[in-house]
VOZAVEX-838577 format. One line per field, with one value per atom (N, C-alpha, C, O): residue number from 1; x, y, z; residue in one letter; atom name. Coordinates in steps of 0.02 Angstrom, whole numbers, plus 50000, padded with zeros to 5 digits. Example, Ala and Ser with C-alpha at 12.3 -4.5 7.8 and 13.67 -1.06 7.14 Angstrom:
! residues 2
gutor [1 | 1 | 1 | 1 | 2 | 2 | 2 | 2]
X [50660 | 50615 | 50660 | 50712 | 50642 | 50684 | 50645 | 50670]
Y [49716 | 49775 | 49835 | 49834 | 49888 | 49947 | 50002 | 50057]
Z [50390 | 50390 | 50390 | 50423 | 50354 | 50357 | 50394 | 50402]
seti [A | A | A | A | S | S | S | S]
lumba [N | CA | C | O | N | CA | C | O]
This chain:
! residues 95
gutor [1 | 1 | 1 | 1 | 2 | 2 | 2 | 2 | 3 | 3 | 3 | 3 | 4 | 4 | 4 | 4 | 5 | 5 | 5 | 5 | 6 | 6 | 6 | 6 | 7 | 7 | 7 | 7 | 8 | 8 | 8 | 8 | 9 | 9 | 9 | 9 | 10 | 10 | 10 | 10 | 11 | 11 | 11 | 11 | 12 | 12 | 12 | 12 | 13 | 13 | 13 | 13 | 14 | 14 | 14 | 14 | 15 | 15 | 15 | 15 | 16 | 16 | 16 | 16 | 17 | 17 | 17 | 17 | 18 | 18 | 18 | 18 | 19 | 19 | 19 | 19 | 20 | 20 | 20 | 20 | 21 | 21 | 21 | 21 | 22 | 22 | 22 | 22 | 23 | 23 | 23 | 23 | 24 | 24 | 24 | 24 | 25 | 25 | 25 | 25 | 26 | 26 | 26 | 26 | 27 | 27 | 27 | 27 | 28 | 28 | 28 | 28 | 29 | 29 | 29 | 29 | 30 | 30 | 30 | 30 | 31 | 31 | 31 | 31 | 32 | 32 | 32 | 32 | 33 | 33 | 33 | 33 | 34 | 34 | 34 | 34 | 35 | 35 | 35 | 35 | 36 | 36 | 36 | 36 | 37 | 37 | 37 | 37 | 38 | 38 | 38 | 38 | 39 | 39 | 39 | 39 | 40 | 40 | 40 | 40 | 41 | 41 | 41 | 41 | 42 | 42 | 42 | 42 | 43 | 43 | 43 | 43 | 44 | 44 | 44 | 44 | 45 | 45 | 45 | 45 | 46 | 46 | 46 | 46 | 47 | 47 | 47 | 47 | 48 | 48 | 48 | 48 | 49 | 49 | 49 | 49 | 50 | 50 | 50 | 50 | 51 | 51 | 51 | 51 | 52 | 52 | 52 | 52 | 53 | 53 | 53 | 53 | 54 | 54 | 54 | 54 | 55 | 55 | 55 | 55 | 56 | 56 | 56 | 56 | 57 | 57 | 57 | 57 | 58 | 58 | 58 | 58 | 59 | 59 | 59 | 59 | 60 | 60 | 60 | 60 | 61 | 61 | 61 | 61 | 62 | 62 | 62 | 62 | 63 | 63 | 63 | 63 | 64 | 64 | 64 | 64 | 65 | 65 | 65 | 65 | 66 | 66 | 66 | 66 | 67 | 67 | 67 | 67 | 68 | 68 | 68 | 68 | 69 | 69 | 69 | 69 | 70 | 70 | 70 | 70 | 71 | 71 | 71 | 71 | 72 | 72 | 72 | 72 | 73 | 73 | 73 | 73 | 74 | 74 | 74 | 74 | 75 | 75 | 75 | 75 | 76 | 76 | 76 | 76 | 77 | 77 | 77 | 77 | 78 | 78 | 78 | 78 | 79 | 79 | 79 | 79 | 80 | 80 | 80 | 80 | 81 | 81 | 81 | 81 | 82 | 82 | 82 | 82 | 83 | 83 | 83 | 83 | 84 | 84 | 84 | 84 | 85 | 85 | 85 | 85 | 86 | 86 | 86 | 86 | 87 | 87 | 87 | 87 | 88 | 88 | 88 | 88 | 89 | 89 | 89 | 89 | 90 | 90 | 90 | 90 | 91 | 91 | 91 | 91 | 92 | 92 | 92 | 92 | 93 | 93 | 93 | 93 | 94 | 94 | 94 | 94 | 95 | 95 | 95 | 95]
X [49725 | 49675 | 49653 | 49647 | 49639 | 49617 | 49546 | 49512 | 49519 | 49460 | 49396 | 49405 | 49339 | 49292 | 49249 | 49221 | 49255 | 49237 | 49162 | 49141 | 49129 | 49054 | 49047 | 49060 | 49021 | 49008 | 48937 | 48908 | 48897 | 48865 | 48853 | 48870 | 48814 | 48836 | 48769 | 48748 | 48745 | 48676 | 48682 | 48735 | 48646 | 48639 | 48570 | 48531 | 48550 | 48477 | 48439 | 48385 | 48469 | 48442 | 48430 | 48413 | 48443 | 48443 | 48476 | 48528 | 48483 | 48550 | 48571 | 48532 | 48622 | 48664 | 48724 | 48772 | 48703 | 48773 | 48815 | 48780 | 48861 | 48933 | 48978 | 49016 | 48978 | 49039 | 49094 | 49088 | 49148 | 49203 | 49264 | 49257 | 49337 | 49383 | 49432 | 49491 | 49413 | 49431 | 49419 | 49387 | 49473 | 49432 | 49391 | 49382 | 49338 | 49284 | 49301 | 49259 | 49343 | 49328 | 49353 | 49360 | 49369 | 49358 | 49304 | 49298 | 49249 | 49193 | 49158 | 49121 | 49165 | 49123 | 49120 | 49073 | 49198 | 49215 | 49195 | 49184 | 49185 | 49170 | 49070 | 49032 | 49050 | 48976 | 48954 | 48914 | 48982 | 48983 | 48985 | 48930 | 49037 | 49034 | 48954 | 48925 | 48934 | 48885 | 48829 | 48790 | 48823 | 48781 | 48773 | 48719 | 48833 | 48845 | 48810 | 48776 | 48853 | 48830 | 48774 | 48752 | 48716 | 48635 | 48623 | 48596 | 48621 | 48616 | 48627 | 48585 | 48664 | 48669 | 48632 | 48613 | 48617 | 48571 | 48517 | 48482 | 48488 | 48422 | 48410 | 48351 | 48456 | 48438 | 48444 | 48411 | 48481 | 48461 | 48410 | 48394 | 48385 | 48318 | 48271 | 48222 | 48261 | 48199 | 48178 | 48216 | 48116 | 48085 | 48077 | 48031 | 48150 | 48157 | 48152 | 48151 | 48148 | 48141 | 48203 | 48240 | 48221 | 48265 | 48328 | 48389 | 48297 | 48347 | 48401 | 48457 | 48325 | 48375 | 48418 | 48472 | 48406 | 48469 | 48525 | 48580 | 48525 | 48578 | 48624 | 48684 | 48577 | 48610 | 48633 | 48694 | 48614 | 48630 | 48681 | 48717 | 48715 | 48753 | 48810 | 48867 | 48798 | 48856 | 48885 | 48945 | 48837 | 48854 | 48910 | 48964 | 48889 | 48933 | 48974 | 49012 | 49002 | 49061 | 49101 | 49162 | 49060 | 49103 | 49161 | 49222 | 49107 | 49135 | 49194 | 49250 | 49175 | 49246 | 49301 | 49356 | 49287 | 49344 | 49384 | 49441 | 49342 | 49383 | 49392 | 49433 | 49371 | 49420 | 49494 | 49545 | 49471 | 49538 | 49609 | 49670 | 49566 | 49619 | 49666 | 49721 | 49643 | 49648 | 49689 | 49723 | 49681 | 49733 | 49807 | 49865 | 49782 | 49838 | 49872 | 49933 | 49845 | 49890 | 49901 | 49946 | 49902 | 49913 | 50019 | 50078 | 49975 | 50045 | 50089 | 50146 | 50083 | 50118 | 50164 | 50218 | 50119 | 50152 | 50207 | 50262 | 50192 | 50243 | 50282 | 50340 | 50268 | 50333 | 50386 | 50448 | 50355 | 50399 | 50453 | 50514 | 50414 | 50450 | 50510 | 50570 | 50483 | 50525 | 50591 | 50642 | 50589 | 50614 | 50678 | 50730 | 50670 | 50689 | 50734 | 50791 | 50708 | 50746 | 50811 | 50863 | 50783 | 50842 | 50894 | 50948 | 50879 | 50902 | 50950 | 51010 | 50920 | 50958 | 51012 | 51059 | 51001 | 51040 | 51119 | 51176 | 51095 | 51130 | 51200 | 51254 | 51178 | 51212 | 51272 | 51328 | 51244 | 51259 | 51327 | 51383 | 51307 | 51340 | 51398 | 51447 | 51385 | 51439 | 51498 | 51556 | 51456 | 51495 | 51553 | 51592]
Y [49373 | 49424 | 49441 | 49398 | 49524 | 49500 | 49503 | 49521 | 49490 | 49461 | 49522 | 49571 | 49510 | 49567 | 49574 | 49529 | 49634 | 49682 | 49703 | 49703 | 49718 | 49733 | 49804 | 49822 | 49826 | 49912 | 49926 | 49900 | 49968 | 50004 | 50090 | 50136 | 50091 | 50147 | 50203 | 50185 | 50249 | 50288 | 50326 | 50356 | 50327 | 50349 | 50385 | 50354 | 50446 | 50487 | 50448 | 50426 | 50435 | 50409 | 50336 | 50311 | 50300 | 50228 | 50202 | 50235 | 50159 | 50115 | 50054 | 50014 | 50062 | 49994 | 49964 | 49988 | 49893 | 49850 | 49859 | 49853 | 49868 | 49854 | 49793 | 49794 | 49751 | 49705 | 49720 | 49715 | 49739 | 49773 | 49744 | 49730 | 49733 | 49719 | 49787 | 49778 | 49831 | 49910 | 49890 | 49843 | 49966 | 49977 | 50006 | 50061 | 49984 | 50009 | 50097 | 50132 | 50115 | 50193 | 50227 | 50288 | 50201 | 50198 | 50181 | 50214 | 50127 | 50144 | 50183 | 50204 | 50209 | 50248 | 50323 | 50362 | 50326 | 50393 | 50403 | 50461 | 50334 | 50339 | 50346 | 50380 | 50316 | 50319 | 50391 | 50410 | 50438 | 50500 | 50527 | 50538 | 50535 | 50555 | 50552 | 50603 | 50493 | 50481 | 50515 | 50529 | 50536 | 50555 | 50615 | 50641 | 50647 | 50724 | 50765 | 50814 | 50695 | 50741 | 50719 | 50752 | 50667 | 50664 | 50702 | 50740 | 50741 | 50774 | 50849 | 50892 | 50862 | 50945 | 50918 | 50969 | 50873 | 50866 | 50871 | 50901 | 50842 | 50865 | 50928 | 50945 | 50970 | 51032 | 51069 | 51120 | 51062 | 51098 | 51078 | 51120 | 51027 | 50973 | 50982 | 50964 | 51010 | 50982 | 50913 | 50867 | 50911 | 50842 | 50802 | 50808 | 50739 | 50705 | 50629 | 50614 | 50577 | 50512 | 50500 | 50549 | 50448 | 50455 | 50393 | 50400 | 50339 | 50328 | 50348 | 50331 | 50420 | 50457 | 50517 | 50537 | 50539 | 50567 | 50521 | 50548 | 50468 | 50408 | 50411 | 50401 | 50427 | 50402 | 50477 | 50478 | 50527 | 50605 | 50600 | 50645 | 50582 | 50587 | 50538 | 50562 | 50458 | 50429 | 50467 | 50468 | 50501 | 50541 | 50599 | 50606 | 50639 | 50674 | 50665 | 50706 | 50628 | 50606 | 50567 | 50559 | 50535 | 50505 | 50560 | 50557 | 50610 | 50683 | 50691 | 50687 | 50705 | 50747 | 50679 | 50689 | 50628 | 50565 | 50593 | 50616 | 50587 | 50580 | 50659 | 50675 | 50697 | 50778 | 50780 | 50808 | 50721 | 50729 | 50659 | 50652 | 50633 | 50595 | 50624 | 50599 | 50667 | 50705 | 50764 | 50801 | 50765 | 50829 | 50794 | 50814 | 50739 | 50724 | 50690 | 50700 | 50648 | 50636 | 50691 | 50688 | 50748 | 50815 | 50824 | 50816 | 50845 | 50849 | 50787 | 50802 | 50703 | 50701 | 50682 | 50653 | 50712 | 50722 | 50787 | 50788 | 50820 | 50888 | 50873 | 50881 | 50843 | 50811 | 50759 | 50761 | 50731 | 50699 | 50745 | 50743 | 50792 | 50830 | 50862 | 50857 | 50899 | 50927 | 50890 | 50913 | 50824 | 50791 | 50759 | 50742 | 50751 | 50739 | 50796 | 50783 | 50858 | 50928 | 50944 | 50967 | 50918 | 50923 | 50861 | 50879 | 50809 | 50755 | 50775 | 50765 | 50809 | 50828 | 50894 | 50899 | 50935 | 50988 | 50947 | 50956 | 50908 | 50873 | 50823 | 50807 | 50812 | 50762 | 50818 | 50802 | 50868 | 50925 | 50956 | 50974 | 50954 | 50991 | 50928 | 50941 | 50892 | 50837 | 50823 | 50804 | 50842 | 50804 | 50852 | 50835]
Z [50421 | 50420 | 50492 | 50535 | 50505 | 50569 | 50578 | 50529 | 50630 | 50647 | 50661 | 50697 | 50629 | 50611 | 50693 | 50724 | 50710 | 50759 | 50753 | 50695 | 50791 | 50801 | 50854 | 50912 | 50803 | 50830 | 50825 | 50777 | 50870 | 50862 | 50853 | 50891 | 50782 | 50775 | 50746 | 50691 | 50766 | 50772 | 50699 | 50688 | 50663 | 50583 | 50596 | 50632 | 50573 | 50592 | 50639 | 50621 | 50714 | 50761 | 50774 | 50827 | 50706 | 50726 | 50747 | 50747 | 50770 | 50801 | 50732 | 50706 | 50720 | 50673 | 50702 | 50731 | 50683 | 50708 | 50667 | 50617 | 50650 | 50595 | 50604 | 50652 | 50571 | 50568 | 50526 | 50465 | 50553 | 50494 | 50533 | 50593 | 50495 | 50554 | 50536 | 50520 | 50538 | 50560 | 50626 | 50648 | 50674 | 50725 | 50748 | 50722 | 50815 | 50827 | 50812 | 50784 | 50827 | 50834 | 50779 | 50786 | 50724 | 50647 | 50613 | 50561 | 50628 | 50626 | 50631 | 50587 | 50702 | 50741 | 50697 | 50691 | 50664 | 50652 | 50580 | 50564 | 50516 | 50459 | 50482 | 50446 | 50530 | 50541 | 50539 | 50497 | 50590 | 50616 | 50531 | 50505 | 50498 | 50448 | 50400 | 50381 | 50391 | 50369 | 50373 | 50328 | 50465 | 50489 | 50498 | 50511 | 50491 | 50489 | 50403 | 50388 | 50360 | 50287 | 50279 | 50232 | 50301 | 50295 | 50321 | 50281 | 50405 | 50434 | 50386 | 50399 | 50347 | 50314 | 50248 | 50218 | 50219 | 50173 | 50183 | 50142 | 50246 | 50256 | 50284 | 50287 | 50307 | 50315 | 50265 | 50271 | 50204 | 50142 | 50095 | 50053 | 50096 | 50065 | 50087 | 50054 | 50146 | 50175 | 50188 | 50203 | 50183 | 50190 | 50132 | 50091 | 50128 | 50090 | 50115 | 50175 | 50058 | 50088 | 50127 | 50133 | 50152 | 50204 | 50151 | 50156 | 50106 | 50055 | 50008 | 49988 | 49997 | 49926 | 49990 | 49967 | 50045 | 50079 | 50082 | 50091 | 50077 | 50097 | 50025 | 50015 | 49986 | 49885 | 49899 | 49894 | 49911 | 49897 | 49958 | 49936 | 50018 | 50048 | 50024 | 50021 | 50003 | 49967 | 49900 | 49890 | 49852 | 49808 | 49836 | 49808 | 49894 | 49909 | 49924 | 49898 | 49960 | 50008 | 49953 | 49961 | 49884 | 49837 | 49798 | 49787 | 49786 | 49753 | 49781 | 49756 | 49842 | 49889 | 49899 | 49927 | 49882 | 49891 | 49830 | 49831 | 49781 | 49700 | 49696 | 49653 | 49722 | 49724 | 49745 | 49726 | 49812 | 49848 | 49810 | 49808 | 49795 | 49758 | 49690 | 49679 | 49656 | 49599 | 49620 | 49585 | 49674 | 49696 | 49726 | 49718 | 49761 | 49783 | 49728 | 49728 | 49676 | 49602 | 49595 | 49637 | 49579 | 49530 | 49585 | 49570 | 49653 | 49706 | 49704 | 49722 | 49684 | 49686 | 49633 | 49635 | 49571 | 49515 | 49524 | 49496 | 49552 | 49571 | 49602 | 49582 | 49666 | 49727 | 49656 | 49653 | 49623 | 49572 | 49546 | 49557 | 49506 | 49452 | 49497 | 49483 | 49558 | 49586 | 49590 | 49565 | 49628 | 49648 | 49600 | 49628 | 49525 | 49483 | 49453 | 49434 | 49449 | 49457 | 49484 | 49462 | 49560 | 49624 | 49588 | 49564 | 49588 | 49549 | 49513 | 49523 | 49464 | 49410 | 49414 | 49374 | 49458 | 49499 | 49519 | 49498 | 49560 | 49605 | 49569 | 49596 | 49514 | 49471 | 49410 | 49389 | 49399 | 49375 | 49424 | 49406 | 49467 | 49495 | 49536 | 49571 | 49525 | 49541 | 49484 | 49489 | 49429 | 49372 | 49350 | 49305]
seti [X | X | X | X | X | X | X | X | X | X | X | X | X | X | X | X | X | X | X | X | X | X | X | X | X | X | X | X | X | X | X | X | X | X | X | X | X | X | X | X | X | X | X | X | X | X | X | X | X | X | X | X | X | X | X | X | X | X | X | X | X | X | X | X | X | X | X | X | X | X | X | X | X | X | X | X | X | X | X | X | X | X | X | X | X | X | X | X | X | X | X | X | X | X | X | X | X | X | X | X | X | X | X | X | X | X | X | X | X | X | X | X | X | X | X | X | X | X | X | X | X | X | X | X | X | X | X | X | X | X | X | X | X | X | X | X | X | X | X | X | X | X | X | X | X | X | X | X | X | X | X | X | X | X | X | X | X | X | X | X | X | X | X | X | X | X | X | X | X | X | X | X | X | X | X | X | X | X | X | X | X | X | X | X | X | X | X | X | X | X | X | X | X | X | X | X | X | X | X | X | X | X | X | X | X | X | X | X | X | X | X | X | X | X | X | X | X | X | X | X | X | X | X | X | X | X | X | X | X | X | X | X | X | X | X | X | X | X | X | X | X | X | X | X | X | X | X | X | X | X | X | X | X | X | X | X | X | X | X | X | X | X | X | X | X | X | X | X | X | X | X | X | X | X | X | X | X | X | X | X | X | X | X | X | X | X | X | X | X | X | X | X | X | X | X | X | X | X | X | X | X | X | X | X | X | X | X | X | X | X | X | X | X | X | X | X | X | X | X | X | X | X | X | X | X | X | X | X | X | X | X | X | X | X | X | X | X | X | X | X | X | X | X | X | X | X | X | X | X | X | X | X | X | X | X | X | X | X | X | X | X | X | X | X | X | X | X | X | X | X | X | X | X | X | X | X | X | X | X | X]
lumba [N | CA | C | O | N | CA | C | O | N | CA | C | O | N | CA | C | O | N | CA | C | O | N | CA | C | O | N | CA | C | O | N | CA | C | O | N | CA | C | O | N | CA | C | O | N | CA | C | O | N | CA | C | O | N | CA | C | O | N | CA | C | O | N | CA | C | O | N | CA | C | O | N | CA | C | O | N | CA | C | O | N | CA | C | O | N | CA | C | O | N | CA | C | O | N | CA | C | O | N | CA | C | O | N | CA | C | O | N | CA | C | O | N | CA | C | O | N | CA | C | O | N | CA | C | O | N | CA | C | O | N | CA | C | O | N | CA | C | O | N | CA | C | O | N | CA | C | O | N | CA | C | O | N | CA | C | O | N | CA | C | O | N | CA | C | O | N | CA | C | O | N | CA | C | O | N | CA | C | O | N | CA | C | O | N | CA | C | O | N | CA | C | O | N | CA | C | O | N | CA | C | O | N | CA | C | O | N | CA | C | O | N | CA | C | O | N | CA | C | O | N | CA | C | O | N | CA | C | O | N | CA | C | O | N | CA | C | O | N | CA | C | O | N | CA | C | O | N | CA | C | O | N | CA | C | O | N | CA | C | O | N | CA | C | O | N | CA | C | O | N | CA | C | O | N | CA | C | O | N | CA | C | O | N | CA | C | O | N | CA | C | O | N | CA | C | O | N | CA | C | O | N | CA | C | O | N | CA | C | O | N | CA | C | O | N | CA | C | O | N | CA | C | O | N | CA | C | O | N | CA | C | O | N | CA | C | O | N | CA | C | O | N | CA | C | O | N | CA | C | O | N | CA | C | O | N | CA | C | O | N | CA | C | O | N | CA | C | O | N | CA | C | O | N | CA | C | O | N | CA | C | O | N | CA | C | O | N | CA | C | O | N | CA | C | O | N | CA | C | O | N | CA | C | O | N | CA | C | O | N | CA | C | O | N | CA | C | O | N | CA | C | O | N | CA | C | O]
């Protein structure tokens, strides 16, 4: 395994340590994220507690994970079919 790394990383102005054994600037870059979509939540919210931006930003970023996973099953159910097609072209035309 390798060995867990210590980052600091600024979330609506605070400072947080991270222990992760990612690297630091994979941290840095999932933090940023964090801080970007609290950051556009509270500008469409207004003045909200600063928890439920945290639950309303993991909510979001969960959404757009499982959007993007669902698409990429769907493609590479297609890259399959295709693939199986050509497959089948290929064997066809051999025989």
């Amino acid at each position: 395994m390798s060995e867990m790394k210590s980052v600091t990383v600024r979330i609506l102005g605070e400072e947080h340590t991270i222990r992760a054994r990612a690297e630091p600037s994979w941290t840095r870059r999932c933090a940023k994220l964090v801080d970007e979509r609290i950051q556009e939540l509270r500008s469409r919210a207004g003045r909200i507690e600063t928890h439920r931006l945290a639950i309303l930003a993991a909510l979001s970023i969960t959404d757009e994970l499982l959007q993007t996973r669902d698409s990429l099953a769907e493609l590479e159910g297609d890259v399959a079919s295709r693939a199986e097609d050509i497959l089948a072209r290929i064997e066809a035309a051999t025989d």
